[in-house]
C-alpha positions as a printed NumPy array, in Angstrom:
array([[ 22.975,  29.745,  -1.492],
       [ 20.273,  29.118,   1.411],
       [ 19.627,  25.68 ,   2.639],
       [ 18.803,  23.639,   5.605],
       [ 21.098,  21.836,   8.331],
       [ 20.386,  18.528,   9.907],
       [ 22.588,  16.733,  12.445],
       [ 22.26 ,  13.448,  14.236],
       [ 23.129,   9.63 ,  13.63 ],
       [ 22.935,   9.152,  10.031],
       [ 20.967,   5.277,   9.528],
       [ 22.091,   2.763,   8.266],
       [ 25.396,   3.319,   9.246],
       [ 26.214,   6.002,  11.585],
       [ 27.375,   5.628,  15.216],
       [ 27.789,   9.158,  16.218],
       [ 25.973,  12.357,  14.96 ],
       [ 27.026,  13.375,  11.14 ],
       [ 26.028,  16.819,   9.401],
       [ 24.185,  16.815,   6.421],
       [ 22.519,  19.604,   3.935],
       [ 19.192,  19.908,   2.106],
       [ 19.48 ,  22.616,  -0.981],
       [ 16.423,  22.154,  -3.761],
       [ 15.112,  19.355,  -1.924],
       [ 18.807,  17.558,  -2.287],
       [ 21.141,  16.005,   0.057],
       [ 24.657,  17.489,   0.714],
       [ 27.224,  16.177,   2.924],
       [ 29.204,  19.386,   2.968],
       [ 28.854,  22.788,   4.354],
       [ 26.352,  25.124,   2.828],
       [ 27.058,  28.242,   3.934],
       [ 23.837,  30.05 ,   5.968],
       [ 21.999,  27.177,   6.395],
       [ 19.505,  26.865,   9.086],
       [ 19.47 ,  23.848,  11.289],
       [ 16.239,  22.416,  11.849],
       [ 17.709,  19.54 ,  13.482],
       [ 20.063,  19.285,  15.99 ],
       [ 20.11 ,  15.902,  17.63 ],
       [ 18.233,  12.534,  17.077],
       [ 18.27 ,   9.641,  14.342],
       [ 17.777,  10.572,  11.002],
       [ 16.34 ,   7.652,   9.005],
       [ 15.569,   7.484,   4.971],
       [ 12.176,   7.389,   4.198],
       [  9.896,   4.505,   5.451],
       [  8.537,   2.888,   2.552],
       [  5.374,   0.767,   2.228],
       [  6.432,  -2.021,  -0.295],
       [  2.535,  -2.835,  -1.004],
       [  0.029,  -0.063,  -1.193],
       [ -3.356,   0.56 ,  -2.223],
       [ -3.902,   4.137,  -2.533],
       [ -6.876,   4.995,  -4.112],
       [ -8.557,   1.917,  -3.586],
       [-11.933,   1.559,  -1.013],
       [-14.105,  -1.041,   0.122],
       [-15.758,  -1.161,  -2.95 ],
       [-13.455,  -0.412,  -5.532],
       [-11.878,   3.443,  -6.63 ],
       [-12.25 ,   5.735,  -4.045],
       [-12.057,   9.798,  -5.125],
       [ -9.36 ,  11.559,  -5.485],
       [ -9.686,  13.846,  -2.566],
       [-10.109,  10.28 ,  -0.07 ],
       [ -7.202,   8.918,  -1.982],
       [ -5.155,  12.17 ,  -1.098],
       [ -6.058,  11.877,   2.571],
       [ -4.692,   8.326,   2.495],
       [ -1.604,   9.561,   1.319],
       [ -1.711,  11.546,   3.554],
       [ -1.716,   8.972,   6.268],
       [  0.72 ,   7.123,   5.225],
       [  3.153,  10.274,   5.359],
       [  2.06 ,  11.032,   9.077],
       [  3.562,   7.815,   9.838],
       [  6.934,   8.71 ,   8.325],
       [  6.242,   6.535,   4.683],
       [  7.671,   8.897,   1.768],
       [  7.85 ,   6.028,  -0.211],
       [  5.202,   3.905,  -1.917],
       [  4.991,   0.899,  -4.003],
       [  1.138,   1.378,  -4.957],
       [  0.249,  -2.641,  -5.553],
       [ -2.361,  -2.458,  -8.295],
       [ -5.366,  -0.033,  -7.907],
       [ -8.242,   1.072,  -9.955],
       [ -7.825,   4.47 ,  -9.629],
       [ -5.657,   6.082, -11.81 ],
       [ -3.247,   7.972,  -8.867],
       [ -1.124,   9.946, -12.064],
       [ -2.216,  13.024, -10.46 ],
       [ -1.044,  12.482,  -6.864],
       [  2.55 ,  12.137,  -8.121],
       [  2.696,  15.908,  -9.279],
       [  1.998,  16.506,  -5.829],
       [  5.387,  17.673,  -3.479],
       [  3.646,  17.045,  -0.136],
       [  2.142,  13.787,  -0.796],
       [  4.947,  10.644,  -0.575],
       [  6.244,   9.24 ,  -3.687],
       [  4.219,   6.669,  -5.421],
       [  5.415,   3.572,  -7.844],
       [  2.419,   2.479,  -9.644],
       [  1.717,  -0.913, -11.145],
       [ -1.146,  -0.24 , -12.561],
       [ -4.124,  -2.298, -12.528],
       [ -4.441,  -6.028, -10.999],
       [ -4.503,  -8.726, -13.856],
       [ -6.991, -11.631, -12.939],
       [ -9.424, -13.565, -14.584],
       [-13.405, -13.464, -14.782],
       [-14.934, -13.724, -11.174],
       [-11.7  , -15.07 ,  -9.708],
       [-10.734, -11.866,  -7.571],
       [-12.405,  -8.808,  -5.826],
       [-14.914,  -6.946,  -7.793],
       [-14.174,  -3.732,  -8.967],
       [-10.358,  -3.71 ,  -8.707],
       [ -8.986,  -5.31 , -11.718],
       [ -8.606,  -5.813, -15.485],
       [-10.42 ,  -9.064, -16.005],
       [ -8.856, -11.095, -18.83 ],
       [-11.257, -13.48 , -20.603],
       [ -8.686, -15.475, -22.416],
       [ -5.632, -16.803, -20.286],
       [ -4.24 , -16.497, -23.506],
       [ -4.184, -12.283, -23.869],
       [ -2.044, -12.138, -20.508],
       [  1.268, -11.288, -22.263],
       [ -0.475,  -8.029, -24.258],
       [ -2.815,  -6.893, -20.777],
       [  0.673,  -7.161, -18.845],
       [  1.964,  -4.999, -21.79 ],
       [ -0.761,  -2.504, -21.303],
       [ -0.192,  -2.26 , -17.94 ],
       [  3.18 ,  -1.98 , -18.384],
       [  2.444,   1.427, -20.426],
       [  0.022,   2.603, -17.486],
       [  2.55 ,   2.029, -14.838],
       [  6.069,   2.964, -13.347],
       [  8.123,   0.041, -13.664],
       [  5.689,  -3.144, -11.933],
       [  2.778,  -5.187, -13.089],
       [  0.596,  -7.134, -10.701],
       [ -0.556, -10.532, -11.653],
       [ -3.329, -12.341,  -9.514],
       [ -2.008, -15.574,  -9.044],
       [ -4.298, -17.625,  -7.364],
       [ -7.912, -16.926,  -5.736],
       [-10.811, -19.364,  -4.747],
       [-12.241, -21.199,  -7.297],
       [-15.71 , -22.051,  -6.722],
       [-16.48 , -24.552,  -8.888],
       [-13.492, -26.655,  -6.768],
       [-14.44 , -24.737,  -3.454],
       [-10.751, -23.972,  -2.952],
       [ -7.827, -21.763,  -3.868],
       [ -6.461, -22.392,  -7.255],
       [ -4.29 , -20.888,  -9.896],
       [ -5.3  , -18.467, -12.337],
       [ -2.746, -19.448, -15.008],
       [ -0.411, -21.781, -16.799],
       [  3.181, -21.895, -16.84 ],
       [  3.272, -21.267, -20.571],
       [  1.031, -18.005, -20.194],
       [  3.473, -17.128, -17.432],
       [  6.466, -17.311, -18.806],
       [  5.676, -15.449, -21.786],
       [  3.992, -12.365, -19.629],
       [  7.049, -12.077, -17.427],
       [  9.358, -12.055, -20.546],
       [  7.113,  -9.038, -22.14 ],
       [  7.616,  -7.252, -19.089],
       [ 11.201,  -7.755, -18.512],
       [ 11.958,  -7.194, -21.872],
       [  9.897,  -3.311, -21.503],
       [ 11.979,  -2.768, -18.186],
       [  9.39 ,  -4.075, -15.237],
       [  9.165,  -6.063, -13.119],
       [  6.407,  -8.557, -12.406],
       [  4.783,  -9.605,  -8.718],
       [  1.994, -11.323,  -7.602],
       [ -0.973, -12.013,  -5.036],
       [ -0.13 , -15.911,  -4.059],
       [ -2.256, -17.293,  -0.481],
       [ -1.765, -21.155,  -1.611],
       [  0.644, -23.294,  -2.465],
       [ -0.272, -24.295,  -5.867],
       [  0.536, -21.23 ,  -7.532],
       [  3.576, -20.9  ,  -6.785],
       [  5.889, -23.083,  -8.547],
       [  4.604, -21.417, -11.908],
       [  5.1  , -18.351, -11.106],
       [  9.183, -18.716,  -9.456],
       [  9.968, -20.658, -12.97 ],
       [  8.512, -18.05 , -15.032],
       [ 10.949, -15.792, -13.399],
       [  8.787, -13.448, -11.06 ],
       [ 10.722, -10.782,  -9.851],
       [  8.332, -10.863,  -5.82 ],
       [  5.473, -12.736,  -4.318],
       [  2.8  , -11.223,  -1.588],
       [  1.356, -12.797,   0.881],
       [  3.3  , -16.202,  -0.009],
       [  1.211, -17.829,   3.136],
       [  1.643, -20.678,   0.727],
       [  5.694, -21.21 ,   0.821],
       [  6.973, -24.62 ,   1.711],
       [ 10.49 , -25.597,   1.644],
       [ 11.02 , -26.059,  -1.859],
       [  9.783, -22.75 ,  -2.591],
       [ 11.446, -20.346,  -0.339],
       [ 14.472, -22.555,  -1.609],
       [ 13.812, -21.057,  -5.304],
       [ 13.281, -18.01 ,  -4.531],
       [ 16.626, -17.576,  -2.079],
       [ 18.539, -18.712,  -4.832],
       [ 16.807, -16.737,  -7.694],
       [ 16.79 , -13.526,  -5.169],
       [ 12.976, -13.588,  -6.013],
       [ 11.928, -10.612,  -3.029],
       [  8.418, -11.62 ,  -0.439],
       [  6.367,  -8.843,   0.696],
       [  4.539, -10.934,   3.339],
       [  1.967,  -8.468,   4.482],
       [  1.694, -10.255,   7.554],
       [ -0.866,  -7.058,   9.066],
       [ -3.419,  -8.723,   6.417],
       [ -2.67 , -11.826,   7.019],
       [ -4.118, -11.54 ,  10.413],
       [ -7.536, -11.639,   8.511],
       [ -7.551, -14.843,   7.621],
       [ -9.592, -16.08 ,  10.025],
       [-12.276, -13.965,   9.608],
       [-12.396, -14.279,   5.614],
       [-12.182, -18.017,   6.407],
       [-15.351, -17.619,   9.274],
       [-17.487, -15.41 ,   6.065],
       [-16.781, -18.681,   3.954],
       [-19.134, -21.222,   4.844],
       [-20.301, -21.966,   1.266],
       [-16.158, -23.697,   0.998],
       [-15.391, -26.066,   3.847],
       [-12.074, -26.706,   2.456],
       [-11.177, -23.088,   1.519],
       [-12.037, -22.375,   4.866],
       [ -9.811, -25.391,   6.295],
       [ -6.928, -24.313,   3.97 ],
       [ -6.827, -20.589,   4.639],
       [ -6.818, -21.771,   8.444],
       [ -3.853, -23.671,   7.97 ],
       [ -2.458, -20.651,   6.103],
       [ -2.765, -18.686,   9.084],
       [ -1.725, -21.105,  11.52 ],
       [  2.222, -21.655,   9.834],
       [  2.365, -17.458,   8.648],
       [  4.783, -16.676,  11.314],
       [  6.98 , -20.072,  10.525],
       [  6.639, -19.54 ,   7.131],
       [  8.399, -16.344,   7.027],
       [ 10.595, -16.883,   9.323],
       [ 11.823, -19.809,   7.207],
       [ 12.333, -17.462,   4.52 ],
       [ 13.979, -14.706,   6.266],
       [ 16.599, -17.143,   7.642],
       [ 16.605, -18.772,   4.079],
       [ 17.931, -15.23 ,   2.855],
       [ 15.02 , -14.411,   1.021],
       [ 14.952, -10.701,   0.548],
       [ 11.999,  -9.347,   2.626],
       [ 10.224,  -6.404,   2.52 ],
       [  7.78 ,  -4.536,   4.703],
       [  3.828,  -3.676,   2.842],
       [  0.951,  -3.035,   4.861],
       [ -1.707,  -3.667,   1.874],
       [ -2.912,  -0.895,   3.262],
       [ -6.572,   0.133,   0.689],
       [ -9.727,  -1.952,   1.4  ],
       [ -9.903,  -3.751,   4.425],
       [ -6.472,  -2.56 ,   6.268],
       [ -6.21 ,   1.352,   7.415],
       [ -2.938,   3.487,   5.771],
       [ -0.448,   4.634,   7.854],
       [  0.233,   1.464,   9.481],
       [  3.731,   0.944,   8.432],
       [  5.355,   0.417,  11.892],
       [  2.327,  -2.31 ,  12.582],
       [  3.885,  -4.454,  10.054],
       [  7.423,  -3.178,  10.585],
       [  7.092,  -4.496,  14.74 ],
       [  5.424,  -7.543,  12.747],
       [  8.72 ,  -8.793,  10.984],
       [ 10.266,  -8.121,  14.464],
       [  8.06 , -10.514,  15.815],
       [  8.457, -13.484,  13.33 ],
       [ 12.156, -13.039,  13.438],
       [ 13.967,  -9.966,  11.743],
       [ 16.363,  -8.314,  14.212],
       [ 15.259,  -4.924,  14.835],
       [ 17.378,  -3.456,  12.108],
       [ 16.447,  -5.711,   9.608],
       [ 12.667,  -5.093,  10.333],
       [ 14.028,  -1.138,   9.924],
       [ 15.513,  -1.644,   6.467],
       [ 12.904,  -3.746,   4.999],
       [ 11.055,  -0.25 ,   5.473],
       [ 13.737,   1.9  ,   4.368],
       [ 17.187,   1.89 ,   3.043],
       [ 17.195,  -1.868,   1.915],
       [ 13.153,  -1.516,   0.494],
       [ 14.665,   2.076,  -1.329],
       [ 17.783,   0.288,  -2.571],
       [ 15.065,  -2.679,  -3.841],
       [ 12.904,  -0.216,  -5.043],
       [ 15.563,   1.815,  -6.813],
       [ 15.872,   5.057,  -4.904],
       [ 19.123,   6.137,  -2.59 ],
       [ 19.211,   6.726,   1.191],
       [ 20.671,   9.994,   2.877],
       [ 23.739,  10.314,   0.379],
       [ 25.309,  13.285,  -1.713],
       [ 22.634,  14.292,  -4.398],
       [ 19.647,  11.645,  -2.868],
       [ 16.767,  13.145,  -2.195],
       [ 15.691,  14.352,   0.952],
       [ 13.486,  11.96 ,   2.228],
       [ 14.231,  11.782,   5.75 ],
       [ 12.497,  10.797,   8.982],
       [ 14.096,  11.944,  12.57 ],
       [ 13.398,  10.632,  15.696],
       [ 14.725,  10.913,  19.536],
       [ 15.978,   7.889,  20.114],
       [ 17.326,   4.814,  18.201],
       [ 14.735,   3.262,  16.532],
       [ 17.452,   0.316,  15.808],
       [ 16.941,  -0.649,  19.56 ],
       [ 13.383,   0.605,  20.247],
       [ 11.104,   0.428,  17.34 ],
       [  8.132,   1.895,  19.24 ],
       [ 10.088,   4.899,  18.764],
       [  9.044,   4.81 ,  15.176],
       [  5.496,   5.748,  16.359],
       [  7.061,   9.259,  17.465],
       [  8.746,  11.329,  14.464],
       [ 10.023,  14.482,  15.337],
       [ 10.764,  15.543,  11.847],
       [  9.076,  14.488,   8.357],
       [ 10.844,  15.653,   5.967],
       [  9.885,  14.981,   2.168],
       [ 11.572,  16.633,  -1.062],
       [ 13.596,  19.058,   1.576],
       [ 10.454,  20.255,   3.064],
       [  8.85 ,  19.662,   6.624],
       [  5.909,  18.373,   7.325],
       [  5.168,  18.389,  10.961]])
């Protein structure tokens, strides 16, 4: 039996270096005979993962499948074998027979309502009332997630607003749950919010909104926050194109203003956090250690800003880290990226499904 040898500090846990083995794209923790080592020395970390993903998706709308390969691509160069693809309108089926291209959850399509989200990217749903059956369609066209819009600008009010009732909610999340997915949502404001934690959503984007009460919910309900905080730095300038809504403009300024207290709040709450670029549209793939450095910032250790991108987002997500029979998704670097996360900038070996990539 021929295989592949890797040694060097095993993350999460590992102090000194550790062996491991790669046979049929598998980890082994003991000897396989004639091996070859392709590593020998360094930090060997599971997977990055981008918790919310766009591939496929362009400035205006469903890109091709060639540009939504290349953004895959991207995303890999930067050590992320592991994507939770947040809603896109391109059916990405395809890209996930691929072996060199990182894994991809898909939630299908966005669920919104008429003119109350970005053209061209979601499943409009005239009647607030057909939300439980689109969720269960999208439940069929996906791998496990839905994505609700929660709340977008209203124009006829001139400022964010929800998109649904708590009734409507409660019964969409309990169709999904009850078909095995999980349900997340797109929340800037405030207002939203409330609705969606009692309905029982299993994560909230963004959540620029939180207050007190909220990230009190959803610390004791374990509800997870993928704050995309890279995006949120473009508040400002949506809020400068948005003239038309003084007070949309005012609140999404305000949004901006309290991000970084916001999150920290909920990271020190014990809200599980995760790390997602929103990478598709407006933000550039591959920018996974942007918005890992960005948790850093706001008040994650550097480990914790680490696992939020790998072996607590794959334990989340449902996928193992660098143990017996887990795939092998691993990253290596030179030095500790525990201690120095520019060092994630710098892999010296991607490997994905046991092979390498660079």
């Amino acid at each position: 039996m021929t295989g592949l040898h890797l040694r060097g500090v095993v993350l999460p846990e590992g102090d000194g270096p550790q062996d491991l083995w790669v046979v049929n794209g598998r980890i082994r923790t003991g000897p396989v005979p004639g091996a070859t080592t392709v590593v020998d020395g360094g930090y060997l970390v599971p997977g990055l993962v981008d918790a919310h993903c766009h591939v496929g998706l362009g400035a205006k709308g469903a890109v091709d499948l060639p540009e939504a390969v290349d953004q895959a691509l991207a995303d890999r160069e930067a050590g992320t074998l592991l994507i939770r693809d947040c809603g896109s309108p391109l059916d990405t089926r395809p890209l996930q027979e691929r072996l060199d291209l990182p894994r991809i959850i898909r939630a299908g399509r966005h669920l919104a309502r008429p003119k109350r989200y970005l053209k061209y990217i979601g499943v409009e749903v005239e009647d607030p009332a057909d939300l439980p059956s689109a969720v269960a369609e999208q439940v069929a066209e996906g791998d496990g997630w839905v994505k609700l819009v929660g709340d977008w600008i209203d124009r006829d009010t001139g400022d964010l607003a929800p998109l649904w009732s708590q009734d409507v909610l409660t019964e969409a999340i309990k169709v999904a749950h009850e078909n095995k997915a999980r349900v997340t949502a797109h929340v800037f404001g405030e207002e939203a919010l409330p609705a969606l934690l009692d309905a029982g959503i299993d994560c909230i984007e963004h959540g620029s909104g939180l207050t007190d009460d909220t990230i009190a919910r959803m610390a004791r309900h374990g509800t997870a926050l993928v704050p995309t905080l890279i995006n949120v730095e473009n508040f400002p300038a949506i809020a400068a194109g948005a003239d038309r809504y003084p007070a949309y403009q005012r609140h999404m300024r305000d949004l901006y203003a309290r991000n970084t207290d916001t999150v920290a709040k909920a990271i020190e709450a014990g809200v599980p956090v995760y790390a997602g670029t929103d990478a598709g549209g407006g933000i550039k793939h591959g920018r996974i250690v942007d918005e890992i450095q960005a948790l850093n910032r706001v008040g994650m250790t550097p480990t914790q800003a680490l696992a939020a991108a790998s072996w607590a987002a794959r334990e989340w997500l449902g996928f193992p880290s660098l143990t017996e029979g887990a795939a092998a998704d691993v990253v290596v670097y030179d030095t500790d990226p525990r201690t120095d996360l520019d060092a994630l900038r710098h892999p010296k070996l991607v490997m994905l499904r046991g092979r390498i990539h660079n």
